[in-house]
N, C-alpha and C positions, 0 to 999 in steps of 0.2 A: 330719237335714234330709230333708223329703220328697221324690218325686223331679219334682214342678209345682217346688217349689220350689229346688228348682237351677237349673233352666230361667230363672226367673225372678230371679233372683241374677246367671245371668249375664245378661239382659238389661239389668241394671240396671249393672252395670260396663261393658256397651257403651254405655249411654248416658251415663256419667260419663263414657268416654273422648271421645264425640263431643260435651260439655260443654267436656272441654276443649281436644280439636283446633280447637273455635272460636276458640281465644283467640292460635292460635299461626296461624291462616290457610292450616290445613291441610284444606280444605272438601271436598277428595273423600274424604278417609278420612273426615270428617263423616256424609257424607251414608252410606257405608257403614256406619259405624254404627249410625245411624239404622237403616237398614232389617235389619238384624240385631236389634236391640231390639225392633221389630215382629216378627221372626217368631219370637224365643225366647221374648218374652210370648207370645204365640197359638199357638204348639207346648205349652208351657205351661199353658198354661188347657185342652188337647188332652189333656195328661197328666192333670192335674187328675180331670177327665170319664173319666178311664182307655178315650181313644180310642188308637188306634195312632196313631204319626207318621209322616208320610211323608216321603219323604227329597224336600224340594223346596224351594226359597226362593222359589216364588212366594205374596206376600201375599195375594193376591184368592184363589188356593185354599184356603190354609188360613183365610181370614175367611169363607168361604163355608160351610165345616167347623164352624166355630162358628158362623154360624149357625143350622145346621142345628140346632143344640143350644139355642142361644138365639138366638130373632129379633133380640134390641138390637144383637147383634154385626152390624147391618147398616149403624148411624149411622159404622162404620170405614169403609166400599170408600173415599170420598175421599181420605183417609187414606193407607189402604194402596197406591191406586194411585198416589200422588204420591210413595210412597216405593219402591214395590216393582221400578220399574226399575236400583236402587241396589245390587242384589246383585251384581254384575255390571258396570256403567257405571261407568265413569271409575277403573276399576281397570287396565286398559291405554289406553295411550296412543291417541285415535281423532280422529275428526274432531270430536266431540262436545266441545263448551266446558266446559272447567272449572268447577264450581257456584262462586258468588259467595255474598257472606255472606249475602246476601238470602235464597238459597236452602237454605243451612246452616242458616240461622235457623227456616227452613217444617220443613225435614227431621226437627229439635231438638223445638222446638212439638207435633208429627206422631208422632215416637214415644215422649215422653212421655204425651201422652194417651191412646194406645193399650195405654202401659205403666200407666199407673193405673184404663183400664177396666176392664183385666182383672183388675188387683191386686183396685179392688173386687167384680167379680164373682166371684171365691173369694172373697172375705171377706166375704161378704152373710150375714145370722146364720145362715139356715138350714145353712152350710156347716160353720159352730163354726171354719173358717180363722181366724186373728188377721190383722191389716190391716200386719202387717211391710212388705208389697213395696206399698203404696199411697203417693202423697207429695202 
């Protein structure tokens, strides 16, 4: 296995886990997953490109990174900034409200999409990748 494609394997088991922390009404590890799915696909697609990774869980940096490489990686900031307070939040106990399913549901939605951009952008022919990590 390549080494994009570890990155991306694991993002893909955080977002089966926050699939199914939904089920059990455990919406902050949710949303935690979430945003680790965002930045292991987008470290990911980083490797890919054979950029260095930086040691950070901020989404909006590392989407800014990919853009820099490709302009489409711009249609994420929404995206990434709806999830990228989630590295961190609702991981200790604060003043801040527990996510509700509503929000577990945006979070799911959020870094699946981000997880199958990138899947397709390695797997676009000119790359010869196969579409493994797309769904």
């Amino acid at each position: 296995m390549r080494e994009h494609e570890k990155w991306l394997q694991v993002a893909k088991e955080d977002l089966l886990a926050a699939k199914n922390l939904v089920k059990v009404e455990l919406f902050s590890a949710v949303v935690y997953h979430c945003q680790q799915t965002a930045e292991k696909s987008l470290k990911g697609y980083l490797v890919f490109k054979e950029q260095e990774i930086l040691k950070t869980h901020d989404l909006i940096k590392l989407t800014k990174l990919c853009t820099e490489l490709d302009q489409s990686f711009a249609v994420l900031y929404e995206k990434v900034e709806y999830l990228n307070p989630f590295s961190s939040k609702f991981r200790y106990p604060s003043e801040d409200e527990i996510p509700d399913l509503e929000a577990a549901q945006l979070a799911v939605k959020h870094a699946q999409s981000i997880m199958s951009f990138v899947g397709k952008k390695i797997a676009e022919p000119e790359t010869g990748q196969t579409t493994i990590f797309t769904e």
